[in-house]
C-alpha positions in Angstrom: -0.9 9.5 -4.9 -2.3 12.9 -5.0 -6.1 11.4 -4.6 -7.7 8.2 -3.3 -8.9 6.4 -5.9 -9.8 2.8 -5.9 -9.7 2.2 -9.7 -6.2 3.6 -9.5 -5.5 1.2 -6.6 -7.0 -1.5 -8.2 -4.5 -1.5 -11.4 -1.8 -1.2 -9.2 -2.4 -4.0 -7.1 -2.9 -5.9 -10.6 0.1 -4.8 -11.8 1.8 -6.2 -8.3 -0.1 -9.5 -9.2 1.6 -9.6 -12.4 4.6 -9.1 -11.0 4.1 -12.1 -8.6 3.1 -14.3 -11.0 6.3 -13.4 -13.3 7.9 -14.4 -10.2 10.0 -11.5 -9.0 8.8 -11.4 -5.6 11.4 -8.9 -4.2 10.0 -6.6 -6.8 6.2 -7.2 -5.5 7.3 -6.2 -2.3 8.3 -3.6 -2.9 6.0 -2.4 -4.6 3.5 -3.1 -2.0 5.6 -1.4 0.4 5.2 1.8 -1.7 1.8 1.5 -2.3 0.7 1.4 1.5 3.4 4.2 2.2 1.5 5.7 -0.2 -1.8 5.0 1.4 -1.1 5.6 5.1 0.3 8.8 3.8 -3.4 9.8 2.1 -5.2 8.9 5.4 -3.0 10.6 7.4 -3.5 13.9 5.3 -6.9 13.3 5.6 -7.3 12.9 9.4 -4.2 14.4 10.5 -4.9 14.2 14.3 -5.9 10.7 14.6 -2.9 8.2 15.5 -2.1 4.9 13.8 -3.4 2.2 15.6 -0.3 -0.2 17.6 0.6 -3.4 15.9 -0.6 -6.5 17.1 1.7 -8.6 18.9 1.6 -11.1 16.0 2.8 -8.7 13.2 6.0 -8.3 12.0 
């Protein structure tokens, strides 16, 4: 994602929904997983000295 833009993020997340209700989960997941690399990725080149927060205890 070379820009942040919630329209863009928006279709994709749709197109994950569609994919979920087709019912090929795996492939949702992944797809989500590649979107918030995607994501994290963005912030991170936007505030590239601030650190991730920890994980609660409860996440996996």
């Amino acid at each position: 994602m070379a820009e942040l833009n919630p329209h863009n993020v928006a279709q994709r997340i749709d197109t994950v929904l569609d994919i979920l209700v087709a019912g090929d989960y795996h492939s949702a997941i992944h797809n989500l997983e590649i979107l918030k690399a995607e994501l994290l990725e963005q912030v991170k080149r936007e505030r590239p000295g601030e650190q991730g927060s920890p994980k609660s205890p409860w996440e996996i």
